[in-house]
N, C-alpha and C positions, 0 to 999 in steps of 0.2 A: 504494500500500500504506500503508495505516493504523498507526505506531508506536504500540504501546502503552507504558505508565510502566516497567514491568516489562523491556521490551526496551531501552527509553530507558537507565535505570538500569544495565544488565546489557553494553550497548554501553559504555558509560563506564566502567563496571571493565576491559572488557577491554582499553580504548584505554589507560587507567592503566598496566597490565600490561604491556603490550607499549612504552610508554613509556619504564618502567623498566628493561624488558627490554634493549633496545636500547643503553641503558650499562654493565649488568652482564655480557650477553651470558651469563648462565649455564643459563637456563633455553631460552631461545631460544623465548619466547612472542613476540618479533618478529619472526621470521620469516612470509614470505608464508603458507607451507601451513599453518602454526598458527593465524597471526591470522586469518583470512580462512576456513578452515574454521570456529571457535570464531565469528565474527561471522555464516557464515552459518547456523549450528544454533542463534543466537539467532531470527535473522529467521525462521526456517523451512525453509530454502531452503540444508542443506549440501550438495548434492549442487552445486551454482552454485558455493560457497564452497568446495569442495574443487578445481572444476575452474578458478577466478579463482587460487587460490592455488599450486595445481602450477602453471599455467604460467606465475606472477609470480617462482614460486621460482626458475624455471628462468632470467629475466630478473637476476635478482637473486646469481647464486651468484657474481658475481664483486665483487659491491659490498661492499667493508669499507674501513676507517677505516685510514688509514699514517699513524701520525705526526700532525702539523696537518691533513691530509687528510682531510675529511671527508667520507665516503661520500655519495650521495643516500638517503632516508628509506626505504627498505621500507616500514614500520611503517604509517606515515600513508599512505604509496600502498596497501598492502594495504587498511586497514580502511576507506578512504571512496570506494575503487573497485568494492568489492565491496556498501557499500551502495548505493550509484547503480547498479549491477547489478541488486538487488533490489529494493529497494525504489524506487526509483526508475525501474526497469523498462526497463534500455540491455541492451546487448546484450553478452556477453561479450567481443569481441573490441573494441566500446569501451572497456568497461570497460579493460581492459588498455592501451589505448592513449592512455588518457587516466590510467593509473597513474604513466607519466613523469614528465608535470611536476607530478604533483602528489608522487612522489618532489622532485624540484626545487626546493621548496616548503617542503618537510619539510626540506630540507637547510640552505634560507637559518633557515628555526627552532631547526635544531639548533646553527647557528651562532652565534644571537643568543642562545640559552641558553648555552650551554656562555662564552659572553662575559661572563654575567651569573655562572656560578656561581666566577669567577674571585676574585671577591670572596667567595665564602662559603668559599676554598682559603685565602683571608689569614688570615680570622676565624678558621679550624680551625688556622691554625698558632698564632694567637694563645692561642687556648683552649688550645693544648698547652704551652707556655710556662707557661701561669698553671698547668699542671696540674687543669684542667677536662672530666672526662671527659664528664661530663653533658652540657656544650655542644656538644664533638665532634659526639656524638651525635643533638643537636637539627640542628647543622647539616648533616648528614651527610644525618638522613632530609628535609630543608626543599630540599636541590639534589636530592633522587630526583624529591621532588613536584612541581618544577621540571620535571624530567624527563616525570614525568608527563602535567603537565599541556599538555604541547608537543604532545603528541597527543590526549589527553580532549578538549579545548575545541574545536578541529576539527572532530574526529570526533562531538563534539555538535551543533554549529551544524548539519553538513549533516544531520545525524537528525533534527533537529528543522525544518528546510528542507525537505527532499526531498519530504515526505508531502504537503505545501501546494499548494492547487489551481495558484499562482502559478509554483512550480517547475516543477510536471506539466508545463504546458502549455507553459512554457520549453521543457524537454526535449523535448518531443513536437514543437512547433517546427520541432526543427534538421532543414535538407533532407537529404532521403536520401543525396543526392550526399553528403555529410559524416558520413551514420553509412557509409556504405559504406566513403568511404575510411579510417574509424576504424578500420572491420572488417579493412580489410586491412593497414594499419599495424600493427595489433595481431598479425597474425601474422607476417608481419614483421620485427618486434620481437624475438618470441620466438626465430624464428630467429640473427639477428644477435647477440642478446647471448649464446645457448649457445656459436655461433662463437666470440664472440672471450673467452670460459672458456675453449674449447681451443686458441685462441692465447695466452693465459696461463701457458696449461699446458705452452706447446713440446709437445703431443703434435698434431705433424701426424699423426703413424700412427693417430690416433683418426678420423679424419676421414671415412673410407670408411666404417665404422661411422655417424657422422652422419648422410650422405645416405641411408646406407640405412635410416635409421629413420625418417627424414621419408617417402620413399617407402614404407616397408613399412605405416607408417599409415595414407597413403591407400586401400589395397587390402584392408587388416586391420581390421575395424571391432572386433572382440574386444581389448579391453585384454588381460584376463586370459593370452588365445593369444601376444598381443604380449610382451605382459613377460615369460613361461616362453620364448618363442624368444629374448630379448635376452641372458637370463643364458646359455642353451644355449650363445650363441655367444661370450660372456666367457669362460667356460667353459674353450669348447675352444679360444682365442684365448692362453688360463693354460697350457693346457698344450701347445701346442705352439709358444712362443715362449722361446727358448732360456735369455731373461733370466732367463725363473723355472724353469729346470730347469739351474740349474748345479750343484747338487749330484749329481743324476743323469749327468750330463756327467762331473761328477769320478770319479764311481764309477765307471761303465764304461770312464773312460781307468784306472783305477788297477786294473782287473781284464784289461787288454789284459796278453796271455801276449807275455813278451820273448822275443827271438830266445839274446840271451845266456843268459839259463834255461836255454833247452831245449839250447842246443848244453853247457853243461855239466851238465847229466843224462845 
């Protein structure tokens, strides 16, 4: 697939975005299903970009930042997996399964930025001292574009890489045996890191729900049917689990007729 300027251009904004995103966390344009839809309605191709980024999110909903802990990259695994998806022409379950370490990747970056913006936290304490708002503020937006650019430059190289007869044929190369077992890693993948979201969560009682949603997929090829049966069974999981009917609980113990009443009536 052939990058045009306009897609060129328009991929880098969003890599920018999602950049910044990533440390403000307010907008959450870093997240897989955002970046990764938004990258594939550049390329053409959201309907890939919607289905790479549901199941990165799903990869992804336990990765956050504690502390010195720095999570692995979403951002950068979303937006340069999804292009080697398309435009580069792998296979969705590669795709995915080669989102890992390029999360991995993004983390040692995130690392060696956030080392570097250490020194622009000195400068801004400095600037406040002298009472220098202006500066604050140069250095404030100069660590975002840091920020930024941790994912932009990446996410350029392989766009402006991928299209190249030289990459193609790279790609096209790898033996089957190795996209195969990509494919299945990839899904895989997706299972094991939802698991251990709800070993995070201490909800083993989720867990029956799980398995039946991997298998009711197999046999259910309708999304739409899927997702109306999943909420049905939330649903009726809300209402007839006592936790969330303790109010109800209370009323009908406080409307139980005593014995003492009625013997003094």
């Amino acid at each position: 697939m052939e990058i045009t300027v306009v897609q060129l251009v328009l991929i880098f904004i969003i890599a920018c975005i999602a950049g910044m995103g990533s440390i403000l966390d307010e907008f959450q344009f870093h997240r897989p299903l955002v970046a990764c839809t938004l990258v594939g309605l550049v390329l053409g191709d959201i309907k890939t970009g919607i289905i790479i980024g549901g199941t990165l999110e799903m990869i992804a909903l336990g990765w956050m930042n504690i502390g010195a802990a720095v999570a692995p990259d979403a951002a950068l695994a979303s937006i340069i997996s999804t292009i080697l998806v398309i435009a580069g022409g792998q296979n969705v379950g590669a795709g995915i399964a080669l989102a890992i370490p390029l999360a991995a990747a993004g983390q040692v970056l995130t690392i060696i930025v956030r080392t570097l913006t250490v020194g622009f936290q000195h400068a801004a304490d400095k600037a406040a001292e002298n009472g220098n708002l202006r500066a604050i503020s140069v250095i404030h937006i100069s660590a975002l574009v840091l920020q930024a650019m941790r994912i932009a430059l990446p996410s350029l190289a392989v766009t402006l890489s991928v299209g190249t007869s030289g990459v193609q044929d790279m790609l096209h190369s790898i033996p089957e045996v190795v996209t195969t077992g990509l494919n299945i890693a990839g899904g895989m993948i997706v299972v094991v890191g939802y698991a251990m979201v709800i070993n995070m969560m201490r909800a083993g009682y989720l867990m029956p729900f799980f398995y039946l949603g991997f298998v009711a997929a197999v046999y259910i090829q309708n999304l739409v049917i899927l997702g109306i049966a999943g909420a049905v069974l939330a649903i009726l999981y809300i209402q007839l689990n006592p936790k969330y009917n303790q109010s109800q609980v209370a009323a009908s113990a406080g409307n139980t007729p005593n014995d003492l009443d009625n013997e003094l009536d």
